[in-house]
Structure formats: structure tokens, C-alpha cells
Biotite code that builds the C-alpha atoms (Angstrom):
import biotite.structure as struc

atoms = struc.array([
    struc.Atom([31.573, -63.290, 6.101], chain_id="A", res_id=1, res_name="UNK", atom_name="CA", element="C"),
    struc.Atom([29.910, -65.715, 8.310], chain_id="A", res_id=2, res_name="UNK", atom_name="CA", element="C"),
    struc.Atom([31.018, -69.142, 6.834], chain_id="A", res_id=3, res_name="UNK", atom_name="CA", element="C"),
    struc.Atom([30.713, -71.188, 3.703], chain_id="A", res_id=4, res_name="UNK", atom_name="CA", element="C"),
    struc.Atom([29.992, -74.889, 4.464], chain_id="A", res_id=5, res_name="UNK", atom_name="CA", element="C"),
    struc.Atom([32.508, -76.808, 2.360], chain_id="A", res_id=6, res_name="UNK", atom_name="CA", element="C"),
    struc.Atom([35.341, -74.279, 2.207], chain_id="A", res_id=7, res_name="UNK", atom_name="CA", element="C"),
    struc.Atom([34.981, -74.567, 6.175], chain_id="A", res_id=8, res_name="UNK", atom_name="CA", element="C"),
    struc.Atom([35.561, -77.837, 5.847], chain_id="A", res_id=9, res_name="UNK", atom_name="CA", element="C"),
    struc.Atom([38.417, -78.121, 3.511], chain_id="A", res_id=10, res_name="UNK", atom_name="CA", element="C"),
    struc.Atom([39.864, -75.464, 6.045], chain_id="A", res_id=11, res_name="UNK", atom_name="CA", element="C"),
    struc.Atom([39.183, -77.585, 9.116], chain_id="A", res_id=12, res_name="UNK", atom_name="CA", element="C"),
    struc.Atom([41.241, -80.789, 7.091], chain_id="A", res_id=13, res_name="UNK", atom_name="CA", element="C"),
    struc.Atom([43.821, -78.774, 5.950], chain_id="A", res_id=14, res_name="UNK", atom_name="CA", element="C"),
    struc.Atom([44.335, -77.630, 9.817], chain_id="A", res_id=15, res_name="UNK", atom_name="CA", element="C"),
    struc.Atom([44.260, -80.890, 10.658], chain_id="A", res_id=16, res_name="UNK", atom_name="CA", element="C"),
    struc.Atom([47.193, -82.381, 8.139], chain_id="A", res_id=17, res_name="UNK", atom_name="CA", element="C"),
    struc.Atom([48.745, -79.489, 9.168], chain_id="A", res_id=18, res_name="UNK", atom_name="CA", element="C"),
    struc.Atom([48.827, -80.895, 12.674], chain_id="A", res_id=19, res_name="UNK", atom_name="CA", element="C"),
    struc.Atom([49.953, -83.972, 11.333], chain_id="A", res_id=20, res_name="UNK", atom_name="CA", element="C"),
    struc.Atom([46.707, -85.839, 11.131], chain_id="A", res_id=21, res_name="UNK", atom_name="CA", element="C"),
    struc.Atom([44.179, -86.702, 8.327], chain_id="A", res_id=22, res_name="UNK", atom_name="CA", element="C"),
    struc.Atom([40.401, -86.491, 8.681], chain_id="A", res_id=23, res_name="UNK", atom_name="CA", element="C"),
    struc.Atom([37.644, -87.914, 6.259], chain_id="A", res_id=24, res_name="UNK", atom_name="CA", element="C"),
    struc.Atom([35.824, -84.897, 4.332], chain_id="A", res_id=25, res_name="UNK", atom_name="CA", element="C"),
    struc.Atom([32.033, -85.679, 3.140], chain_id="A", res_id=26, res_name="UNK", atom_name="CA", element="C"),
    struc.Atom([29.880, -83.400, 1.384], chain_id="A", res_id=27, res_name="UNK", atom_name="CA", element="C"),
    struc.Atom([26.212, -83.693, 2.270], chain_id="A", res_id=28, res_name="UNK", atom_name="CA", element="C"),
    struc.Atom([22.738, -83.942, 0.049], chain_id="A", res_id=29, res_name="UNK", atom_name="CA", element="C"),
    struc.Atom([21.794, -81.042, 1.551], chain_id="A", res_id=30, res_name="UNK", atom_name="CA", element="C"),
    struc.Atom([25.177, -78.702, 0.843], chain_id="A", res_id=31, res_name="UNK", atom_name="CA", element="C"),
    struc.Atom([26.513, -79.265, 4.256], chain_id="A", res_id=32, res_name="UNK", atom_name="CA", element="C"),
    struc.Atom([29.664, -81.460, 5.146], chain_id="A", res_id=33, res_name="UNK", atom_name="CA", element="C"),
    struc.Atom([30.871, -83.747, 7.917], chain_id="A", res_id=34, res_name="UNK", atom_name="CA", element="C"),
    struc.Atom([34.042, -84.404, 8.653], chain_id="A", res_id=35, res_name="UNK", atom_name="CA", element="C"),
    struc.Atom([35.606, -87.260, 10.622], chain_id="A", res_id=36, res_name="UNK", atom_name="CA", element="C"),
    struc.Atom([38.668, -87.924, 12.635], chain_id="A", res_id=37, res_name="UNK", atom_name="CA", element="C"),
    struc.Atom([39.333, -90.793, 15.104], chain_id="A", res_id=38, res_name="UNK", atom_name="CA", element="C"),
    struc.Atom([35.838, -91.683, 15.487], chain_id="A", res_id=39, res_name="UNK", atom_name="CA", element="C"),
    struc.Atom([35.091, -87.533, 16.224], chain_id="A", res_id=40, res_name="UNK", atom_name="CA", element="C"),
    struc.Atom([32.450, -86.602, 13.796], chain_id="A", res_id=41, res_name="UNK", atom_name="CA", element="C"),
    struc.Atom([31.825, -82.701, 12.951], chain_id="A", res_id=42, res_name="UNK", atom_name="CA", element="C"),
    struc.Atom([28.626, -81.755, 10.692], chain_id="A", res_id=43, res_name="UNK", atom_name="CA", element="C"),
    struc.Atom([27.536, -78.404, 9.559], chain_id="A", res_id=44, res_name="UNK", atom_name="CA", element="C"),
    struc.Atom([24.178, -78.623, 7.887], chain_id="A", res_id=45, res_name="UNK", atom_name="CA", element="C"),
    struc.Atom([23.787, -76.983, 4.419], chain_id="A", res_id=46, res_name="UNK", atom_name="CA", element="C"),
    struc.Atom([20.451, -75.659, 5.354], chain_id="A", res_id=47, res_name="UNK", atom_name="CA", element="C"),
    struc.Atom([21.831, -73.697, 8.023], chain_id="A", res_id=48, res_name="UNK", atom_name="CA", element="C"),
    struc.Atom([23.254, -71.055, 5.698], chain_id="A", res_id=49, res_name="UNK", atom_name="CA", element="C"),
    struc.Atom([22.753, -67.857, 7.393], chain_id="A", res_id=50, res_name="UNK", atom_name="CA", element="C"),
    struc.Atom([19.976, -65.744, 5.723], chain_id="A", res_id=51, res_name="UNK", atom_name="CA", element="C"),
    struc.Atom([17.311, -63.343, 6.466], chain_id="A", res_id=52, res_name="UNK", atom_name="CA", element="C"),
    struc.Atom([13.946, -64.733, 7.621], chain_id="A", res_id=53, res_name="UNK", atom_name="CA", element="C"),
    struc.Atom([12.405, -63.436, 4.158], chain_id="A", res_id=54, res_name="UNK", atom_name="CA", element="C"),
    struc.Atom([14.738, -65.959, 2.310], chain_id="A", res_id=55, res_name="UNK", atom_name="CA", element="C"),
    struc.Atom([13.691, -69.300, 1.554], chain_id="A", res_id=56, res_name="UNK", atom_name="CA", element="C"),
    struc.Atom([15.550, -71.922, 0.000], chain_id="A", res_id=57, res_name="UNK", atom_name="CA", element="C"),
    struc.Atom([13.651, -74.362, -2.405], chain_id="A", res_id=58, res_name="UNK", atom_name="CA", element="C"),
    struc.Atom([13.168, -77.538, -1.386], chain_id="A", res_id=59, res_name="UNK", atom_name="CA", element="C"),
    struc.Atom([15.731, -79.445, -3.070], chain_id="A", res_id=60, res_name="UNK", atom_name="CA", element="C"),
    struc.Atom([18.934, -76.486, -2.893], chain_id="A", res_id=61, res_name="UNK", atom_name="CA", element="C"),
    struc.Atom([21.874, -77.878, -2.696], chain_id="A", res_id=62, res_name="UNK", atom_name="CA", element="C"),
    struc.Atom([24.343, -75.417, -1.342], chain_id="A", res_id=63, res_name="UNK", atom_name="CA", element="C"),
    struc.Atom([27.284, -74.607, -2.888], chain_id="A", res_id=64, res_name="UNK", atom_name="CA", element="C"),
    struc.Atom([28.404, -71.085, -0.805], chain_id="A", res_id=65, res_name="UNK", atom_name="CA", element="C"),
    struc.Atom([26.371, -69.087, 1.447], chain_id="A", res_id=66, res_name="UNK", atom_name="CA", element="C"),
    struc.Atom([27.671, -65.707, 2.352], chain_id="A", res_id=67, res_name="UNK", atom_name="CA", element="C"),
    struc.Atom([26.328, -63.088, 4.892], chain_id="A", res_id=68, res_name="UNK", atom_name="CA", element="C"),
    struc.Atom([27.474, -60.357, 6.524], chain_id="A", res_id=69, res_name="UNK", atom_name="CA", element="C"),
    struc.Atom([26.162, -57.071, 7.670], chain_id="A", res_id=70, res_name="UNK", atom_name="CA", element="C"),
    struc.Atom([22.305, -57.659, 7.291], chain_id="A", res_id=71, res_name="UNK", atom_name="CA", element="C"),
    struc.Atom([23.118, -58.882, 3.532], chain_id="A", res_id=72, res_name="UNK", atom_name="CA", element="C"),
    struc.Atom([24.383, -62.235, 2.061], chain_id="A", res_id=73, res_name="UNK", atom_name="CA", element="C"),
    struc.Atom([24.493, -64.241, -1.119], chain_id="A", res_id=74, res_name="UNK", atom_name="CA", element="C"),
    struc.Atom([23.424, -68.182, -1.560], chain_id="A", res_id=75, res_name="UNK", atom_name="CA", element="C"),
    struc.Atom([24.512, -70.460, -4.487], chain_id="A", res_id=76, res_name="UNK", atom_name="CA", element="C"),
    struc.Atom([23.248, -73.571, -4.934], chain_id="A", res_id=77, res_name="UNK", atom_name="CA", element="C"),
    struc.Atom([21.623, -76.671, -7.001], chain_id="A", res_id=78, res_name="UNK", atom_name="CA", element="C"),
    struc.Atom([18.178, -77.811, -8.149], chain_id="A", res_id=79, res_name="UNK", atom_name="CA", element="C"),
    struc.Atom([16.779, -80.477, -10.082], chain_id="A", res_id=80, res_name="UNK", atom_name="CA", element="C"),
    struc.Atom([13.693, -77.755, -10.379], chain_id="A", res_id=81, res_name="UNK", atom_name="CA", element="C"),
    struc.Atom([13.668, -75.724, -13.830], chain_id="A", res_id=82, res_name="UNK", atom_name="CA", element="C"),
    struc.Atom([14.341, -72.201, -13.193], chain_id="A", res_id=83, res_name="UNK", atom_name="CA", element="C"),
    struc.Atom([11.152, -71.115, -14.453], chain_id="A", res_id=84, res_name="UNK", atom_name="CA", element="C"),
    struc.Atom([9.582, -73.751, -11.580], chain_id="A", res_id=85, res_name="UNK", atom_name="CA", element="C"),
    struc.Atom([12.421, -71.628, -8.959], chain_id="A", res_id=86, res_name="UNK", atom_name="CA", element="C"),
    struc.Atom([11.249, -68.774, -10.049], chain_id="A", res_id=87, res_name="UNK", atom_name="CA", element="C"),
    struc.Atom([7.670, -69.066, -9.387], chain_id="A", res_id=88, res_name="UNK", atom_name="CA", element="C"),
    struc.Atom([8.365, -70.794, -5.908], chain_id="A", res_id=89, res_name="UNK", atom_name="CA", element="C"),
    struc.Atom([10.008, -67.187, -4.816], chain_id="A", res_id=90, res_name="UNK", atom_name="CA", element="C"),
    struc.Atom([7.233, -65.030, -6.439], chain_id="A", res_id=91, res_name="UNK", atom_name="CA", element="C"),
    struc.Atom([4.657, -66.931, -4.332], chain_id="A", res_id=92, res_name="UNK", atom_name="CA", element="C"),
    struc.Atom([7.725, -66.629, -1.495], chain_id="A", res_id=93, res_name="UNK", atom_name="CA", element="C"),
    struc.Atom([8.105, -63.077, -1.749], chain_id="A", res_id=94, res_name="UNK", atom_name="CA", element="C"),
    struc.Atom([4.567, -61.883, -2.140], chain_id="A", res_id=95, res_name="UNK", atom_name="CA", element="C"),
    struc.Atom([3.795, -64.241, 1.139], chain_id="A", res_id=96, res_name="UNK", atom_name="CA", element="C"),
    struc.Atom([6.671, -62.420, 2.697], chain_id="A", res_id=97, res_name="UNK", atom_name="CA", element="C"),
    struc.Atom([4.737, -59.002, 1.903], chain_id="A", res_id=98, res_name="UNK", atom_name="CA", element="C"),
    struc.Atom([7.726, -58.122, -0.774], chain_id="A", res_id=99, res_name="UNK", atom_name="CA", element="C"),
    struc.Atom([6.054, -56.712, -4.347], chain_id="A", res_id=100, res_name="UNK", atom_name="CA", element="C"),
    struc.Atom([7.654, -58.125, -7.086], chain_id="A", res_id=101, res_name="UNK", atom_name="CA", element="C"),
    struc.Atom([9.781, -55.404, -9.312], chain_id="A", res_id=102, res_name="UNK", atom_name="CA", element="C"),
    struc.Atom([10.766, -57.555, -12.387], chain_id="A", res_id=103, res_name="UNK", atom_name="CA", element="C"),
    struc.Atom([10.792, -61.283, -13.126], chain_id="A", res_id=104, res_name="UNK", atom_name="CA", element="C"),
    struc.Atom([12.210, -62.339, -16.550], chain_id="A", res_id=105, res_name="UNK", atom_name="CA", element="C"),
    struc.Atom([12.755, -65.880, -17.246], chain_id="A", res_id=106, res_name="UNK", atom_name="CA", element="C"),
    struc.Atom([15.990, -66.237, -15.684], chain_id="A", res_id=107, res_name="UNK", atom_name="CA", element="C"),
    struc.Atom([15.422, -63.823, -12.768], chain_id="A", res_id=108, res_name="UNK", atom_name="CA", element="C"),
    struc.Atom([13.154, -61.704, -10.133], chain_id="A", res_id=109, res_name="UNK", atom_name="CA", element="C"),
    struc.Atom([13.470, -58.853, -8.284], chain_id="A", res_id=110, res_name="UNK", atom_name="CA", element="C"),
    struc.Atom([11.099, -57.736, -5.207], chain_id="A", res_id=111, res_name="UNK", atom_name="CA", element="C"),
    struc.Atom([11.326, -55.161, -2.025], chain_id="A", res_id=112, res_name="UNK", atom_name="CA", element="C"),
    struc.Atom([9.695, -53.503, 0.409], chain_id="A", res_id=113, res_name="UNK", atom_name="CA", element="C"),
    struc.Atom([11.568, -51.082, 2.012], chain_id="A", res_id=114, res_name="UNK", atom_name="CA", element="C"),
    struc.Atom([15.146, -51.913, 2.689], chain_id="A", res_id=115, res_name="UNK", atom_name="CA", element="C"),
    struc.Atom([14.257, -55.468, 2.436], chain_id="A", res_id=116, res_name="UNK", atom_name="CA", element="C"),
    struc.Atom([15.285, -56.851, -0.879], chain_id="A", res_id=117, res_name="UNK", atom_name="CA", element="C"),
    struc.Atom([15.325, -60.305, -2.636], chain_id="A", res_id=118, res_name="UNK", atom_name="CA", element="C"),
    struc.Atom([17.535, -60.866, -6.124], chain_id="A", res_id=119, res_name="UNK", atom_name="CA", element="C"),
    struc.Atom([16.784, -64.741, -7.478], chain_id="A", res_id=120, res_name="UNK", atom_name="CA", element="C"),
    struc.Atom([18.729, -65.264, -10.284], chain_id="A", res_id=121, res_name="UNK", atom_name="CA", element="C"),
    struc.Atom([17.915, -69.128, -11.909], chain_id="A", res_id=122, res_name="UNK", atom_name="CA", element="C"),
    struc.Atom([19.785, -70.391, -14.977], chain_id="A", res_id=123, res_name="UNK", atom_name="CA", element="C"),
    struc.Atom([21.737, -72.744, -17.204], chain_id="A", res_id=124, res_name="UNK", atom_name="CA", element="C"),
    struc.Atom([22.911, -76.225, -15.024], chain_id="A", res_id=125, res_name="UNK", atom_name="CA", element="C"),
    struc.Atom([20.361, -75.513, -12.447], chain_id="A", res_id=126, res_name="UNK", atom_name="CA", element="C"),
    struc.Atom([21.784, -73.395, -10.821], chain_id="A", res_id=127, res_name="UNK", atom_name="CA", element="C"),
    struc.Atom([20.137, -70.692, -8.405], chain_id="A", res_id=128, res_name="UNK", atom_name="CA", element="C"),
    struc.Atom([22.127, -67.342, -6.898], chain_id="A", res_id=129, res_name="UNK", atom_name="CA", element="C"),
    struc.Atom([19.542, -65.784, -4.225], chain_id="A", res_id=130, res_name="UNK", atom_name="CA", element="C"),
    struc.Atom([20.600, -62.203, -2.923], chain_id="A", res_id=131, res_name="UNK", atom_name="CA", element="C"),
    struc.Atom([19.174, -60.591, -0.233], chain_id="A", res_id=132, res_name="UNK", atom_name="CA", element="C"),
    struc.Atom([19.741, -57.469, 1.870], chain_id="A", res_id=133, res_name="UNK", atom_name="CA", element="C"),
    struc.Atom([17.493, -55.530, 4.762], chain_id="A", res_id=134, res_name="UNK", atom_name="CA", element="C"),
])
């Protein structure tokens, strides 16, 4: 497991009271967070997430947890985008990518080409789950 933006920071404050000493926690528009102690500032960018090159994220994704490890993750996050408006962004991805598309429903899509694989899963809230391997 690589990292997962705001868990890493929550674990960098807790380390920190730990010690003794607070720090200011701030989640980001874009899913990353910044945290700030005694005029030291540390910011990991949302957009960052670790992913395969065949992986977008939609404009607007808000991250929530970005996993990968192994040539294989998992990203979670936000859009103001309807799914069926996320799912058409990563057809049009995925076929630009060279990936043929196995099954899209309204709430999901499948594509590969050979061991690379994309799983976009868009639903209730707005909220996206994007699995890849390769």
C-alpha cells in the first residue's frame, strides 16, 4: 500500500501530539491535505494518487483513498459529474488508451487489453471507485 492522502495525514498529527506538539490538519479541493506546524507546512497533492498511466481521474475527483500496490490499486473519490457523464468520460478514456470496453451498465464499465484492466464503478452521492490492474 503506497499511501492514502488524508489517513497520512491524520497519521503524521497523531505522531506529532504524540511528541507533544499539535499541528493544523487541512483537507484540500483536490483530495490532498496540508498540514502545518510552527510555520512548517507539509502538502501532499490529491492528484498525485499513484495509478497506472491508463488511469485518468475526471476532472473534478475529489479523492477520498487511493491505494496501489503491486502493479494494481483502487481510487475513491467525489464528483459533481453524474455517473452516467463519469462513465462516458472513461469509455472515451479507455478506448483512447487502446482498452476495448467489456460491459458498461449505468452504474459501471469494464475494459482490457491484455493484463491491463480498468473497473469504473459510478453511483449514488457521486461517488466514483476506479480499479485498475496491469
Amino acid at each position: 500500500m503506497k499511501w492514502r492522502a488524508p489517513r497520512f495525514a491524520l497519521l503524521l498529527a497523531l505522531l506529532l501530539a504524540g511528541c507533544g506538539q499539535s499541528a493544523t490538519v487541512t483537507e484540500g479541493k483536490d483530495g490532498g491535505v496540508t498540514v502545518e506546524k510552527d510555520g512548517t507546512t507539509v502538502s501532499v497533492n490529491g492528484k498525485d494518487c499513484a495509478r497506472a498511466s491508463f488511469v485518468p481521474l475526471y476532472a473534478d475527483a475529489k479523492i477520498t483513498t487511493c491505494v496501489a500496490e503491486n502493479k494494481r490499486g483502487t481510487v475513491i473519490y467525489t464528483s459533481a459529474a453524474t455517473p452516467g457523464a463519469v462513465l462516458a468520460w472513461y469509455r472515451a478514456a479507455a478506448e483512447k488508451a487502446g482498452l476495448k470496453v467489456n460491459l458498461q451498465t449505468d452504474m459501471n464499465l469494464s475494459a482490457s487489453e491484455g493484463k491491463r484492466t480498468l473497473m469504473v464503478m459510478a453511483g449514488p452521492g457521486n461517488q466514483v471507485t476506479v480499479n485498475w490492474g496491469e
